[in-house]
Kinemage of the C-alpha trace (Angstrom):
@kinemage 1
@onewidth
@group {chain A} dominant
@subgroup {mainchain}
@vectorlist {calphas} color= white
{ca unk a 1} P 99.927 98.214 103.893
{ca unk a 2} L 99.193 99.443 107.407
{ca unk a 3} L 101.043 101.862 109.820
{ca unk a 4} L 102.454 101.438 113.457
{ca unk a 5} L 99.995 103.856 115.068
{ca unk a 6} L 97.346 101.675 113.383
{ca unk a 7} L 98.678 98.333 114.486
{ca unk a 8} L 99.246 99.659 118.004
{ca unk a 9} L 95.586 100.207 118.196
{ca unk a 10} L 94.610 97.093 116.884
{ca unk a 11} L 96.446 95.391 119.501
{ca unk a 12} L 95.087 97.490 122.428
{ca unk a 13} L 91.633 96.372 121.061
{ca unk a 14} L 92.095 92.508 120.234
{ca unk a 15} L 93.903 92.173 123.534
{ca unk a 16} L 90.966 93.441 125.622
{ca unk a 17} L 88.612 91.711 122.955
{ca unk a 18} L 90.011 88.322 122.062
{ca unk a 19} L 92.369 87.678 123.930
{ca unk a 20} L 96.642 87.301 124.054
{ca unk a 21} L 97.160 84.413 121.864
{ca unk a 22} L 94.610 84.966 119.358
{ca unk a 23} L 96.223 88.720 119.027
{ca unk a 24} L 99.659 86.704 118.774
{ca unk a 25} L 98.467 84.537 116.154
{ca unk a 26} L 97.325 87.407 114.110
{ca unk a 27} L 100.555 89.635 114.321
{ca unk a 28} L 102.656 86.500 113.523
{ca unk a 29} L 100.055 86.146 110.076
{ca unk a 30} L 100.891 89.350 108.999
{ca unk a 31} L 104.246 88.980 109.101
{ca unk a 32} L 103.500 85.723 106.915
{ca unk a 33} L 101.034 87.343 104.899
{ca unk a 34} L 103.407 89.842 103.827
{ca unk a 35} L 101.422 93.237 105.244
{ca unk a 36} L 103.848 96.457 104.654
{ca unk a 37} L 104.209 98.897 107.404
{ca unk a 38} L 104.611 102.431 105.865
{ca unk a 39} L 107.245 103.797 108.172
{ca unk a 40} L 106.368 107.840 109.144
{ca unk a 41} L 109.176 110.385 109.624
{ca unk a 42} L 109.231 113.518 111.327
{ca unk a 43} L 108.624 114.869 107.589
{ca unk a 44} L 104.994 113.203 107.847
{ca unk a 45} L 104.026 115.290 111.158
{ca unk a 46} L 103.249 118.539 109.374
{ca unk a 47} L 100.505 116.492 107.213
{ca unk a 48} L 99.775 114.322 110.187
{ca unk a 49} L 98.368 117.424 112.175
{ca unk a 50} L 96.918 119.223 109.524
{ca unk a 51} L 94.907 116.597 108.678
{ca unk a 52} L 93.820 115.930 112.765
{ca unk a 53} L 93.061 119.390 112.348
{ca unk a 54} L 90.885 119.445 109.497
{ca unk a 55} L 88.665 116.664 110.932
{ca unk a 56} L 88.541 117.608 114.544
{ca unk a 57} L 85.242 117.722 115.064
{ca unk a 58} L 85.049 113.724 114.425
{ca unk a 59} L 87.745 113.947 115.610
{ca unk a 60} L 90.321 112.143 113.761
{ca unk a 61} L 92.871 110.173 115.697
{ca unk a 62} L 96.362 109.263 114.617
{ca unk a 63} L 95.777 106.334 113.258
{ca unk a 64} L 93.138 107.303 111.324
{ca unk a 65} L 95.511 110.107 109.911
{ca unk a 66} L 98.143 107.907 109.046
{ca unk a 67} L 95.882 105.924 107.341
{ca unk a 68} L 95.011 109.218 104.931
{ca unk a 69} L 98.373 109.914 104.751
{ca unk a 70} L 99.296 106.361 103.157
{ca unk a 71} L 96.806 107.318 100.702
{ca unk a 72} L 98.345 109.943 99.533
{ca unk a 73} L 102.099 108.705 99.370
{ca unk a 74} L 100.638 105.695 97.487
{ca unk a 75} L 97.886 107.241 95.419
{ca unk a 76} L 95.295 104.550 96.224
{ca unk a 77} L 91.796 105.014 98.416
{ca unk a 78} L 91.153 101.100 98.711
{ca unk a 79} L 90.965 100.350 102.478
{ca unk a 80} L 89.649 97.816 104.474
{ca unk a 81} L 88.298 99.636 108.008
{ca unk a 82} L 85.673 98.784 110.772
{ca unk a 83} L 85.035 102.747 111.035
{ca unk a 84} L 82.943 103.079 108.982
{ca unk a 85} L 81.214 106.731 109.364
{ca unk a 86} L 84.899 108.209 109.513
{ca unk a 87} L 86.439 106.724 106.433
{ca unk a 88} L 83.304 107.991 104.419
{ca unk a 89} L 84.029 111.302 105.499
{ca unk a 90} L 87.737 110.982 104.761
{ca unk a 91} L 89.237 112.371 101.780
{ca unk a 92} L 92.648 111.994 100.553
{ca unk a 93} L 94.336 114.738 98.959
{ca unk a 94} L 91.591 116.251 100.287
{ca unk a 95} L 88.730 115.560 97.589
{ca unk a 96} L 88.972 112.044 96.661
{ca unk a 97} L 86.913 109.317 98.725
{ca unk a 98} L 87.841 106.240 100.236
{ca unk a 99} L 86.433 102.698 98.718
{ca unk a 100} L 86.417 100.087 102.346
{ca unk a 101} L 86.450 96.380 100.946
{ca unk a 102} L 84.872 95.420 103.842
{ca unk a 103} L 81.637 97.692 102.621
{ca unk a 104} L 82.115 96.426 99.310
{ca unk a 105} L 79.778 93.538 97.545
{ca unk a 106} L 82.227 90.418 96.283
């Protein structure tokens, strides 16, 4: 499950990174793959900024918000994030911590 301010910056980054097609090629694999996109609605906003607001002095972006905010609706901490120092600050529903799989042992 993912959002479209997080996929937007995804993008932005692989393009500049790796390139067109390999970006391409990973879009198309989530589609594949199955990934949800948890849509936001104005409804969301109010929890949106109060979040931003609560971690502005990282600061927290958008994505990173909707990201927290997925949490919540879904009741689940498990993420898989590069940003690291962020998402261990992160709390959803304000007191529980986030578990990123990609910090995880296998």
């Amino acid at each position: 499950m993912t959002t479209y301010p997080v996929l937007v910056e995804c993008v932005h980054l692989m393009f500049k990174r790796i390139g067109v097609a390999k970006t391409l090629a990973w879009m198309e694999t989530l589609g594949t793959q199955g990934v949800g996109i948890f849509v936001m609605t104005a409804d969301h906003v109010p929890r949106l900024a109060a979040l931003m607001h609560q971690y502005a002095d990282l600061p927290m972006d958008l994505a990173d918000a909707s990201l927290v905010l997925v949490a919540e609706e879904f009741g689940e901490g498990r993420i898989v994030s590069t940003d690291e120092r962020d998402f261990r600050t992160y709390r959803w529903k304000n007191q529980r911590p986030f578990r990123n799989l990609l910090l995880t042992s296998v």
